[in-house]
C-alpha positions in Angstrom: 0.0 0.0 0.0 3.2 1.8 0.6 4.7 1.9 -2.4 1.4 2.0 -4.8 0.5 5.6 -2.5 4.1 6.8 -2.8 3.9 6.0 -7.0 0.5 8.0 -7.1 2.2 10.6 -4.6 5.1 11.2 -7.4 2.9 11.4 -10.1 1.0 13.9 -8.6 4.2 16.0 -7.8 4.9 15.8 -11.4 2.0 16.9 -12.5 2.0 19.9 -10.0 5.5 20.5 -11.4 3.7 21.0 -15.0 0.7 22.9 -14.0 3.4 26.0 -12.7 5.6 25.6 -15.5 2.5 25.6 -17.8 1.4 28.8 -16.2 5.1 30.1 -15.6 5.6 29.5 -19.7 2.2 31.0 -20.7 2.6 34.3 -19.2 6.1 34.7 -20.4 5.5 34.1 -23.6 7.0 36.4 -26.5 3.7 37.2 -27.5 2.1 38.0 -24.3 4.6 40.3 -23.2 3.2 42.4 -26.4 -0.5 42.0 -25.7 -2.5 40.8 -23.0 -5.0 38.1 -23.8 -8.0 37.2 -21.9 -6.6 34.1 -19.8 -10.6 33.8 -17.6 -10.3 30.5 -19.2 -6.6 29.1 -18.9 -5.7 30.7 -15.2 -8.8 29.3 -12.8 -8.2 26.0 -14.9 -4.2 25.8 -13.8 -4.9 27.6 -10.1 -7.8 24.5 -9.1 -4.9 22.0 -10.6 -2.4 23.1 -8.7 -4.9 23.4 -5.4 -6.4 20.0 -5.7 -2.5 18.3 -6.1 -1.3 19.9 -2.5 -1.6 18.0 0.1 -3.8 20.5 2.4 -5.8 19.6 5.4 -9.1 19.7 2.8 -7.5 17.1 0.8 -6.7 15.3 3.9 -10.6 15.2 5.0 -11.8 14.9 1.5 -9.7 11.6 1.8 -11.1 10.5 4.8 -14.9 10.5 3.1 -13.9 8.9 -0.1 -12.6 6.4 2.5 -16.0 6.3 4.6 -17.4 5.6 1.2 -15.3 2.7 0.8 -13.5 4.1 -2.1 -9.6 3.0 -1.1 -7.0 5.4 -1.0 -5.1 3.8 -4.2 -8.3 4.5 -6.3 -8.3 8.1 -5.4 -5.5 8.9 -6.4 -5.3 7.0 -9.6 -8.7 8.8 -10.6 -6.9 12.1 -8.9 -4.4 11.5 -11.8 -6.2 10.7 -14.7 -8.6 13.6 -14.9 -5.2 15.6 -13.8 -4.5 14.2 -17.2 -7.6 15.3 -18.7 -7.4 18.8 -17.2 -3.7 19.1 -18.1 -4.4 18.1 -21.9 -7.4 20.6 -21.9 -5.2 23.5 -20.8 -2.9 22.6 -23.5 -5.2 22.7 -26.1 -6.3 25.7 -25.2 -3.1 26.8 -25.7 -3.9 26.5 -29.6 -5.7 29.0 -31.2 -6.6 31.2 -34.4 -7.4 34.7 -33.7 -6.7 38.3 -34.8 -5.5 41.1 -32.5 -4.3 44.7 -32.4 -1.2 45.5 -32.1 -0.2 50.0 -32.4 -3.2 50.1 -34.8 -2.7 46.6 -36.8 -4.4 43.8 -36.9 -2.3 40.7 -36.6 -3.6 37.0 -37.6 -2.0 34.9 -34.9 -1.8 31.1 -35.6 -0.4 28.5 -33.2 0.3 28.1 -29.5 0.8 30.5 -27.1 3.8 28.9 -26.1 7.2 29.2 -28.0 9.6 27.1 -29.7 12.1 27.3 -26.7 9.7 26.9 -23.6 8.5 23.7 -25.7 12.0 22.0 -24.8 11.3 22.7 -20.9 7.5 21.5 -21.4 8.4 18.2 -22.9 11.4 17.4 -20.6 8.6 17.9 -17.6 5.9 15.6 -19.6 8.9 13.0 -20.5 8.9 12.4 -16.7 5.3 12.7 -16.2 4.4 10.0 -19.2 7.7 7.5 -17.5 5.7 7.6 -14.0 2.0 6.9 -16.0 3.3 4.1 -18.2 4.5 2.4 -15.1 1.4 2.7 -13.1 -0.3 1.0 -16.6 -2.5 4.1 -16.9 -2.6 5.6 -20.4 -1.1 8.2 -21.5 -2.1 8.5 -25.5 -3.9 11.8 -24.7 -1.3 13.5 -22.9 1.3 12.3 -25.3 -1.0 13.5 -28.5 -1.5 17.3 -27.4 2.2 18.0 -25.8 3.0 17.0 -29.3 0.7 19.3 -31.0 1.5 22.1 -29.2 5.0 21.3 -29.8 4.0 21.7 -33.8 2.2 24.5 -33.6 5.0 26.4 -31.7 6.4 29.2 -33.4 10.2 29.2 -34.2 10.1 32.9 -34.7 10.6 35.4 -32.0 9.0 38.5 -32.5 9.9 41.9 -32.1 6.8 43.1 -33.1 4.1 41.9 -35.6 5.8 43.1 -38.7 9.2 42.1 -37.5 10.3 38.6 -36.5 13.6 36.7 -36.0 13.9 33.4 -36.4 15.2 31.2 -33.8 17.1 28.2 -35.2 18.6 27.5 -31.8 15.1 26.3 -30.4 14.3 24.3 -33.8 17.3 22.2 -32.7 16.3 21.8 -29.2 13.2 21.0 -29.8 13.8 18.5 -31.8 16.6 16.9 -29.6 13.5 17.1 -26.6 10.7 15.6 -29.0 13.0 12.7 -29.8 12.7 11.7 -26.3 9.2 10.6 -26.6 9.5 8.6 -29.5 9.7 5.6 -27.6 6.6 6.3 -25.9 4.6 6.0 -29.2 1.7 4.2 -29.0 1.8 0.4 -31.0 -1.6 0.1 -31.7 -3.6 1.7 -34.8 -5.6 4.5 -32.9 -6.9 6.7 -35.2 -9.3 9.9 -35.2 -10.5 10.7 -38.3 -10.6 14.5 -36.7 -7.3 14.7 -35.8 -3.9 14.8 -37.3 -2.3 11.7 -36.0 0.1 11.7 -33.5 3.2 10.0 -35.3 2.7 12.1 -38.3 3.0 15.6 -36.3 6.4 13.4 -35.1 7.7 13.2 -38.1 6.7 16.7 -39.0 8.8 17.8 -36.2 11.6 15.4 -36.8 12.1 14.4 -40.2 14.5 11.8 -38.4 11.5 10.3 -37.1 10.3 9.4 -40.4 13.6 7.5 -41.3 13.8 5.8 -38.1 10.5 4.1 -38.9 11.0 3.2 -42.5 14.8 1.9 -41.3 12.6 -0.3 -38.4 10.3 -1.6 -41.4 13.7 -2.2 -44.1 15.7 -4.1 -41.1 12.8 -6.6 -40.4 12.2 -7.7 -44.2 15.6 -8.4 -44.8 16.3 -10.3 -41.7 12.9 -12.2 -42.6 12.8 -13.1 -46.6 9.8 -14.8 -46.4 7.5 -11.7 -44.9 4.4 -11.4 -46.3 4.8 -7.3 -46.7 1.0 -6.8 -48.2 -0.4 -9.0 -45.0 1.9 -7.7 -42.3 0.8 -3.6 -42.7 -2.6 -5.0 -42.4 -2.2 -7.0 -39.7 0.3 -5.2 -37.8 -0.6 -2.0 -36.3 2.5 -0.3 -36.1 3.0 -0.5 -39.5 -0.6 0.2 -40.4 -0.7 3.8 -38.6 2.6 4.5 -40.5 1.0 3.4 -43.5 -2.5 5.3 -43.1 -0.1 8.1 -41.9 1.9 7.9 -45.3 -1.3 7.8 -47.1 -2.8 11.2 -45.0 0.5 13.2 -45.8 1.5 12.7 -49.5 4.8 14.9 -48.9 5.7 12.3 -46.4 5.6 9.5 -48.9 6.8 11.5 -51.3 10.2 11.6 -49.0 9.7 8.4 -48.0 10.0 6.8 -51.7 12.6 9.5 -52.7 14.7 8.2 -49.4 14.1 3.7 -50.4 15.1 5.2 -54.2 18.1 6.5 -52.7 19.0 3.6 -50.8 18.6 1.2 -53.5 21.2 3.2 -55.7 23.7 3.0 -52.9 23.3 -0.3 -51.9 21.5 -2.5 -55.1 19.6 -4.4 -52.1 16.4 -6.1 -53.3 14.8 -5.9 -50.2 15.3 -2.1 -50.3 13.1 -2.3 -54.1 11.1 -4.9 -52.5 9.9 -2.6 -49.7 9.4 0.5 -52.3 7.2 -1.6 -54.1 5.0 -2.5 -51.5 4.7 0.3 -50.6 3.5 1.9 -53.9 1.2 -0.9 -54.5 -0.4 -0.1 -50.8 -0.8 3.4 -51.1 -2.5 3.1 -54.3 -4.7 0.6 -52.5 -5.6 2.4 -49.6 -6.7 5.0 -51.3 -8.8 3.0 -53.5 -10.8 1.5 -50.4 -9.7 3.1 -47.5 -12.7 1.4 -45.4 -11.1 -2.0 -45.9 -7.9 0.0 -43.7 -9.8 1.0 -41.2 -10.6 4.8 -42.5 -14.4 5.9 -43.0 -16.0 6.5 -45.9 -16.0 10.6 -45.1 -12.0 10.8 -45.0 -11.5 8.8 -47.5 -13.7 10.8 -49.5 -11.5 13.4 -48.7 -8.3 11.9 -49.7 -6.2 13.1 -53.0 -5.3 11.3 -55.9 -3.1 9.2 -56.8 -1.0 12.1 -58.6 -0.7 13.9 -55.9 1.7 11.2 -54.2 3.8 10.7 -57.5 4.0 14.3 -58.7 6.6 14.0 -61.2 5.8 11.7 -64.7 2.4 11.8 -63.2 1.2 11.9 -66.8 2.5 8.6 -67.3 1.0 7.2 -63.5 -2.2 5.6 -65.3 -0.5 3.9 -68.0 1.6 2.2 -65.2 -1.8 1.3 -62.9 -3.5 0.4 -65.6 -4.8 -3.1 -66.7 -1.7 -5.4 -68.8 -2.3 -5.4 -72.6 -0.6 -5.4 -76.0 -2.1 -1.6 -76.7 -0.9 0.0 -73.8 2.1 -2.1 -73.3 3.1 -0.9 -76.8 1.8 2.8 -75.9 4.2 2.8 -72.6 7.0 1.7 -74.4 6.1 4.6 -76.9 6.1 7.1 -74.0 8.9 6.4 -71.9 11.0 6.3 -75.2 10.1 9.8 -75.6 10.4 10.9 -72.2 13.8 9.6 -72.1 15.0 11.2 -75.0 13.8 14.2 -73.8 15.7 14.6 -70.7 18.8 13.6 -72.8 18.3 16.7 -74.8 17.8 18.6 -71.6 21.3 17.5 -70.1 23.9 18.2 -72.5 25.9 14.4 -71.9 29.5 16.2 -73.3 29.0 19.2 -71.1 27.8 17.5 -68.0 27.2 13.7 -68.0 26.8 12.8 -64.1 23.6 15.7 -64.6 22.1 13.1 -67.4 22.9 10.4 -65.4 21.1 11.5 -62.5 18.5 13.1 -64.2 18.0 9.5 -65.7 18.1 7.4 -62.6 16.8 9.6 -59.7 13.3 9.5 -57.5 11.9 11.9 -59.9 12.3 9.8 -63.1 10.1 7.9 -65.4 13.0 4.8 -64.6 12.2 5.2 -60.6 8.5 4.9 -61.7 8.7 2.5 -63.8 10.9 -0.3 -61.8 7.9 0.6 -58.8 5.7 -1.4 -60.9 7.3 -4.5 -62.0 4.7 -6.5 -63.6 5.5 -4.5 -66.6 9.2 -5.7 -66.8 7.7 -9.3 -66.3 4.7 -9.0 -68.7 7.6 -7.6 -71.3 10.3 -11.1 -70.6 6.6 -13.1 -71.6 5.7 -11.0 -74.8 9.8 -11.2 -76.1 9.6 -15.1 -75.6 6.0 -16.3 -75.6 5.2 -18.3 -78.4 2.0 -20.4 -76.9 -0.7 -19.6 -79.0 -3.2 -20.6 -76.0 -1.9 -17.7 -74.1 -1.6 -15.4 -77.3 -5.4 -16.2 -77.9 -6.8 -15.5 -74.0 -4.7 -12.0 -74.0 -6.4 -11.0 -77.7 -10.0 -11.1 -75.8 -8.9 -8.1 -73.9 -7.3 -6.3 -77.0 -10.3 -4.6 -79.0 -7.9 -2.8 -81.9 -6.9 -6.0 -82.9 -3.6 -8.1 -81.9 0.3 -6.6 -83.3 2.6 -8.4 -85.3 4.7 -10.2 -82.8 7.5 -9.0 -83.8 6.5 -5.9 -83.3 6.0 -6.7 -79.8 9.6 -8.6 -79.9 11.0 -5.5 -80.2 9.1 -3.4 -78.4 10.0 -5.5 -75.3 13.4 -6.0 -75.6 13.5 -2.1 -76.1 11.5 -2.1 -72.8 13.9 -4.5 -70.9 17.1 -3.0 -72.3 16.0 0.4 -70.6 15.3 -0.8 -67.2 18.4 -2.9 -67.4 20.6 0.4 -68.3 18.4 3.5 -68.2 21.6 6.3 -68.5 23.2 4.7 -71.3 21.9 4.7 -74.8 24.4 2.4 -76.8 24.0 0.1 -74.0 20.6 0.1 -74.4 20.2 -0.4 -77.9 23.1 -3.3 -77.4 21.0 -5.1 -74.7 17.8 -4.4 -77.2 19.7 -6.2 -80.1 21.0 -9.1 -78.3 17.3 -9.7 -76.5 15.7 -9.5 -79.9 18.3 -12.0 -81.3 17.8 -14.3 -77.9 14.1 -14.3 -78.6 14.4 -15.6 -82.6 16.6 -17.9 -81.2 14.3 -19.1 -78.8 11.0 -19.0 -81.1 12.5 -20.5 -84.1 13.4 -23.2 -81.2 17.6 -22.5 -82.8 20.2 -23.6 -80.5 23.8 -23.3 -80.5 25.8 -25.9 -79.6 29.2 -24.1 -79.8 27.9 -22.1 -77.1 29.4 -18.7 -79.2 28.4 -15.2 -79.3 28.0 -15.3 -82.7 26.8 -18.7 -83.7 22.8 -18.2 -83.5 22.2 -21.5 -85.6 23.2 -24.6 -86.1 20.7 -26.9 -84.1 17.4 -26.9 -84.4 15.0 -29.0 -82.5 11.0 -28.3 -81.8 9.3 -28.9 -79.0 6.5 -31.2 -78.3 3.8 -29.0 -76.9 1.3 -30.7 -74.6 -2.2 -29.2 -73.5 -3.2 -26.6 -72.2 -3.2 -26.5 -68.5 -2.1 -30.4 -69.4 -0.5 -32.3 -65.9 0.5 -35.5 -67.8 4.3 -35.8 -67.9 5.6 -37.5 -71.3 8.2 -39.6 -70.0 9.4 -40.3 -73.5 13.4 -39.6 -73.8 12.2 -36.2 -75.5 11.8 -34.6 -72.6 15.7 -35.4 -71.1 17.0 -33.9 -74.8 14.1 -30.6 -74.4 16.1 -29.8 -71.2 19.3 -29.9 -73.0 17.9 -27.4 -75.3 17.0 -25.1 -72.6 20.5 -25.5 -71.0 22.0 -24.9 -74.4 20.0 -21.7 -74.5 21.0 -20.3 -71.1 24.4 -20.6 -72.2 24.1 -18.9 -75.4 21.9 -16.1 -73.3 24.7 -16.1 -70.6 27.4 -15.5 -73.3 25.6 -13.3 -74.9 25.2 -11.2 -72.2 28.5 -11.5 -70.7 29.9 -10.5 -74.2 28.2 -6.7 -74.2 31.3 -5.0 -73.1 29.1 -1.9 -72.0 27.5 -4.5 -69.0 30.3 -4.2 -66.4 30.5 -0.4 -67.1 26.7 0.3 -66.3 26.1 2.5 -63.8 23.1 4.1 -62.0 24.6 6.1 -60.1 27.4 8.4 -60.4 29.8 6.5 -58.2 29.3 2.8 -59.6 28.7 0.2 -56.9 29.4 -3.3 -56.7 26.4 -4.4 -55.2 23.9 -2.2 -57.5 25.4 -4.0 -60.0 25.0 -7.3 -59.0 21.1 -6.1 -58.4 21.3 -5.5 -61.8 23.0 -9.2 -62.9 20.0 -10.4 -60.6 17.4 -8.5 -62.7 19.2 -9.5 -66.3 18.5 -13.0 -64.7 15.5 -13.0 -64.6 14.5 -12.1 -67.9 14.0 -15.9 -68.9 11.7 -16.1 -66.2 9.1 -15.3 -69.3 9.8 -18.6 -71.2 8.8 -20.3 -67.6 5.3 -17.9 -67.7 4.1 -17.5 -71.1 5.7 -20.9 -72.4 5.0 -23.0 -69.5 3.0 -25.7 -71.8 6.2 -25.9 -74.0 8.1 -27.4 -71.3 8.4 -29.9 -68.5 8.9 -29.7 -64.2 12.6 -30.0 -65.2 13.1 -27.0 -67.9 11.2 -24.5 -65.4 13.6 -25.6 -62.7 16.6 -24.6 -65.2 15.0 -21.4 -65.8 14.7 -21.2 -61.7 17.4 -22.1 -60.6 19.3 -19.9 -62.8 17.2 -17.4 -62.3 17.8 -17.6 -58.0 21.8 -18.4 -58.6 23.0 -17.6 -61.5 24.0 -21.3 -62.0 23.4 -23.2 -64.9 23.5 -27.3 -65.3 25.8 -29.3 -67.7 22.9 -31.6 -67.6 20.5 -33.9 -65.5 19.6 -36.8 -64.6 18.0 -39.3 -66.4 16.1 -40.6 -63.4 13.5 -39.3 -61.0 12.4 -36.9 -63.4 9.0 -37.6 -63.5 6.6 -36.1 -61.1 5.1 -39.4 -59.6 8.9 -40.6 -58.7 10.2 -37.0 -57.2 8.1 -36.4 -53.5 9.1 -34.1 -50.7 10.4 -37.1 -48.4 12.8 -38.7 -51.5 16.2 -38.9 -50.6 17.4 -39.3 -54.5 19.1 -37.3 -56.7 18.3 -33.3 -55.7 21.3 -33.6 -56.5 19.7 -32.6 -59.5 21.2 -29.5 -58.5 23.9 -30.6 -57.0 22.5 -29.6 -53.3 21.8 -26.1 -51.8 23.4 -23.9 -49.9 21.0 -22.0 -47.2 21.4 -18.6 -49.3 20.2 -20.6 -52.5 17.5 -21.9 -50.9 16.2 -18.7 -49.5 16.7 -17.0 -53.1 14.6 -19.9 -54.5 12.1 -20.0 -52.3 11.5 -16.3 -52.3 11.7 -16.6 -56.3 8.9 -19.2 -56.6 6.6 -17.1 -53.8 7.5 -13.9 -56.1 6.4 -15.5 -59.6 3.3 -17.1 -58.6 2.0 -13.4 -57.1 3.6 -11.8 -60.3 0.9 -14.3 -61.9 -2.1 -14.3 -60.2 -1.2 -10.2 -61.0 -1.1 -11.1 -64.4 -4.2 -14.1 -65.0 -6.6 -10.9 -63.1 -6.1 -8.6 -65.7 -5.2 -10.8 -68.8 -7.4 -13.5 -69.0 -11.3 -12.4 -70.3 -12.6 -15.3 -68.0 -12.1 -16.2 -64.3 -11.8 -19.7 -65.2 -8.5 -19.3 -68.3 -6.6 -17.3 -65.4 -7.0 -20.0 -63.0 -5.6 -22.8 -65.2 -2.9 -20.1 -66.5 -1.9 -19.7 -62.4 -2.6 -23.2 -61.8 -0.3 -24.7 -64.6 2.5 -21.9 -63.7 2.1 -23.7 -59.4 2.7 -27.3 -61.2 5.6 -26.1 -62.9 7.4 -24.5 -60.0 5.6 -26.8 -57.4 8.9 -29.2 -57.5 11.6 -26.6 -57.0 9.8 -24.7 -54.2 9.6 -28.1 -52.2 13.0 -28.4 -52.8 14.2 -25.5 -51.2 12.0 -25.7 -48.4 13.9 -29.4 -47.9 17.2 -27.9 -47.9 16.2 -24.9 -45.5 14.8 -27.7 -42.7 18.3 -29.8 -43.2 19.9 -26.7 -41.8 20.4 -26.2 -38.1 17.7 -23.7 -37.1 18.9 -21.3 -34.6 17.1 -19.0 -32.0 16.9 -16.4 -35.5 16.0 -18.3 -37.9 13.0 -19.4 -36.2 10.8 -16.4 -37.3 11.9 -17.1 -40.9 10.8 -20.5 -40.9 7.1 -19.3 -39.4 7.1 -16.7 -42.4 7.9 -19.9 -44.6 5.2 -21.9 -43.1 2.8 -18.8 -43.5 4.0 -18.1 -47.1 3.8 -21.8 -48.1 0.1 -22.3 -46.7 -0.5 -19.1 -49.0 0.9 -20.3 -52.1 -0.8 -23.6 -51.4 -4.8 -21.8 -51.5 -3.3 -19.0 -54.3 -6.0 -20.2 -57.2 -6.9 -24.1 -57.4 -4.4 -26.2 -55.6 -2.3 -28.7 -57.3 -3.7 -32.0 -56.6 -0.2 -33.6 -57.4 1.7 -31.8 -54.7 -0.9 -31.9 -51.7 0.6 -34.7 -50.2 4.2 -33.2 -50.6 2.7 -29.7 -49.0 1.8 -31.4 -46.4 4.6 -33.3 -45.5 6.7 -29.7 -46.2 4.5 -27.8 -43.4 4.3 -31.4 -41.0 8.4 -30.6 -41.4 8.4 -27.0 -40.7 6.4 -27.5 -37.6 8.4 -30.3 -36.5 11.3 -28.1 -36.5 9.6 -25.3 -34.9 8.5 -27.5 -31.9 
């Protein structure tokens, strides 16, 4: 009983300690000390705070009746301090006003608190103490928190001399910033949201644009140490990042900064995760503001919220052809467009007078590129059009195209163009390099012409077509046809890795004005996985063992001299065999996370893609479904090879996200009747090694 009175008793002193420097702070205020204002309101509000927190002799026998009552001591006091609370964040918001006054015959519009920058710092270091004391008595303390921090923005940093003359204070913009820091950590978890008010943490970052980069940093840290994070389902589902989200979505400069800042980072570092988490995040504001009652907002604010332009203000023109649905038309139209838009800022930036200006002017936040790689399916959707040559596929997307279908070569070209410039925006030769070796690539690959010297140069000499099954068509043809259709594909990622490795402008690309080795290898990532559209758009073409070429080179970079001749059938490969995965001559735990992630990251790219191509519900489920069977095999893989690994206290949290992702992928369209025994013996593993 001791100790809970003497906790109450501290509070209290705290709070006394506020209500004089409240009062002390209001009436030497800069402005006051030029006019007096009517305080009738403020003063009898602080004088019966600071009256009912001594300890007088009528507190004394106002104690002795609650007791009578049968109220105990502890409750008074605790209700003592929470409308202390209430009364303390009344005053203070009081303190905020909008009014005009006279000043030696002028009329001055005065906006803000009453309080100034500087007596902010004393104020919060007083509330730091008093919010410490009420967190550990488990009271809350959102209120108090909320309106220290709006006075604290509506503070002036100007001191003024008079109306028409004022200084500013840069002094008391630092302190306060070093003082609101402080209660950062006191920041409320939980999504608690009034659709009246500003929310708190976005006045927090207002005040301390540090703030803002301490919790997109927070965010960045936890996807890379967890590959497997669902980012879409974890802003819904955890509040933290929700109310950063919403708060992103309330204050488009903020997100504004906050993609300008992941752009930035990417350059520096070339860390997908960084490009991962920029996409998300794109994709999620453009959600949220398409139903914001599905995030928790009403109807009436988001009403109120702006368009999508108004958080992508530069190439905004170009923002609907990006969100718009996938198609030959507007592909063809966007490639038209950011080919001029390119060439324009080329002609704007003089390359022999200052190159570094048209490289940055090429690569940075602000241009068409840093919009374009924000929406990826486009990149994706261009890798299937320069390869696809499945006339089931062809014939679903010409539903959707009323003007008629292109020549395909046409389209050939149009996305290599399209892939050369997000592979090396600032350099035009490279470009059209990279556009005439993807064009050659993809005749190679149509006309089904292999090399077998493996040469730059030698784009014929072995031709073999492939047997093409049904649609949507499970059956495996076991026939020795399918071991030699592999070695085409091998033969072909050769010749596409020469290739490649032969453009001497590749190792010289840059994206940013000091080259990095990492952004470069996020760009070797990228070129790999431009045969990822044989795998989606040519699926029926090949077997279980081609896509897991296409893969696995795709995740490592590797490519196979060749594969066995056994266990490549379906029926004779399960998640429990203990045979030849050594079709891939094993995995190390890096590999398996890249091809894990790869597989998850495919099968979302095309249940993106079966939505908005396919005229009928029905064609986009077998397009998804047949993509699952294809890639079914070398996800279980990986997921074998990650359990093999000793698990420690870390790596448990990925393997839940695996579980969770897995499960996901399992229900993404129909499930894959061939693999539901292997899922479950995958998730029966994962759980095992959980437990």
């Amino acid at each position: 009983m001791r100790t809970t009175s003497t906790a109450s008793q501290e509070i209290m002193e705290l709070f006394s300690k506020l209500a004089v420097e409240l009062q002390t702070l209001t009436h030497n205020s800069p402005i006051n000390q030029q006019q007096e204002f009517d305080d009738s309101s403020i003063e009898p509000s602080i004088s019966k705070l600071t009256q009912s927190l001594t300890h007088n002799s009528r507190v004394r026998v106002l104690d002795t009746a609650l007791s009578l009552m049968c109220f105990k001591a502890p409750q008074v006091l605790d209700s003592v301090a929470e409308y202390s609370v209430k009364t303390i964040v009344s005053v203070l918001s009081s303190s905020i006003s909008c009014e005009v006054f006279r000043f030696h015959n002028e009329e001055v519009l005065q906006i803000g608190s009453f309080i100034s920058r500087s007596h902010c710092m004393e104020l919060i270091e007083c509330v730091f103490d008093v919010i410490s004391k009420l967190k550990e008595r488990g009271m809350p303390i959102d209120l108090l928190l909320s309106a220290v921090v709006r006075v604290a923005a509506s503070a002036s940093c100007y001191k003024y001399l008079s109306p028409s003359i004022s200084v500013h204070n840069v002094k008391s913009i630092d302190g306060s910033i070093t003082a609101i820091s402080k209660l950062l950590c006191h920041l409320p978890m939980d999504f608690s949201f009034n659709h009246h008010d500003i929310p708190t943490r976005l006045l927090f970052w207002y005040l301390d644009p540090l703030a803002l980069k301490h919790d997109i940093t927070k965010i960045l840290q936890e996807t890379i140490k967890r590959p497997f994070l669902c980012l879409s389902m974890e802003f819904y589902e955890r509040m933290d990042w929700r109310s950063i989200l919403v708060c992103l979505v309330l204050s488009p400069i903020m997100f504004i900064n906050t993609r300008a800042l992941l752009h930035d980072w990417f350059l520096q570092t070339g860390l997908s995760s960084v490009l991962e988490l920029l996409m998300e995040l794109v994709s999620l504001i453009l959600d949220v503001i398409s139903r914001p009652t599905w995030w928790g907002l009403s109807l009436e604010l988001g009403l109120k919220l702006p368009f999508s332009n108004a958080y992508f203000p530069y190439k905004s023109d170009l923002l609907k052809s990006f969100t718009g649905p996938l198609s030959y038309e507007s592909f063809l139209q966007l490639v038209r467009r950011t080919r001029k838009s390119a060439s324009l800022n080329r002609e704007l930036c003089d390359p022999t007078i200052n190159p570094s200006a048209v490289r940055v002017a090429l690569t940075d936040h602000k241009s068409i590129w840093a919009l374009a790689i924000s929406f990826p399916d486009w990149f994706y959707f261009a890798s299937v059009l320069l390869f696809s040559d499945d006339k089931n596929f062809q014939q679903n997307i010409q539903a959707r195209c009323p003007s008629g279908v292109p020549e395909f070569e046409q389209l050939h070209a149009a996305a290599a163009t399209f892939i050369a410039w997000i592979l090396s925006p600032a350099n035009k030769s490279n470009q059209d390099t990279l556009s005439e070796n993807l064009t050659k690539l993809s005749k190679c690959w149509n006309l089904k012409e292999i090399s077998l010297d493996n040469s730059q140069n030698g784009m014929a000499g072995y031709k073999k077509k492939l047997k093409k099954p049904r649609f949507c068509d499970s059956k495996e043809d076991s026939t020795p046809g399918n071991k030699y259709d592999c070695q085409v594909i091998i033969l072909w990622l050769k010749q596409f890795q020469n290739i490649m490795k032969h453009n001497e402008t590749i190792d010289d690309m840059a994206f940013c004005e000091s080259q990095s080795y990492a952004l470069l290898q996020q760009h070797d990532k990228l070129l790999r996985r431009v045969p990822l559209g044989i795998l989606i758009g040519s699926s029926s073409y090949i077997n279980e063992d081609g896509c897991e070429l296409l893969l696995h080179y795709a995740a490592t970079g590797r490519i196979l001299n060749s594969l066995a001749t056994e266990n490549t059938s379906l029926k004779h490969v399960n998640y429990n065999s203990s045979g030849p995965e050594d079709l891939f001559g094993g995995f190390n735990k890096e590999e398996a996370v890249s091809g894990a992630c790869l597989v998850f990251s495919v099968t979302d790219v095309v249940k993106r893609m079966s939505d908005s191509l396919f005229e009928t519900e029905k064609s986009g489920e077998d397009f998804l479904c047949l993509v699952k069977l294809r890639t079914g095999r070398y996800l279980l893989k990986c997921i074998k090879s990650l359990i093999q690994f000793n698990v420690d206290a870390d790596g448990v949290p990925m393997l839940l996200d695996l579980q969770g992702r897995l499960e996901r992928w399992r229900h993404q369209g129909k499930e894959v009747p061939e693999f539901h025994k292997d899922l479950d013996d995958a998730l029966k593993g994962l759980s095992t090694e959980l437990s």
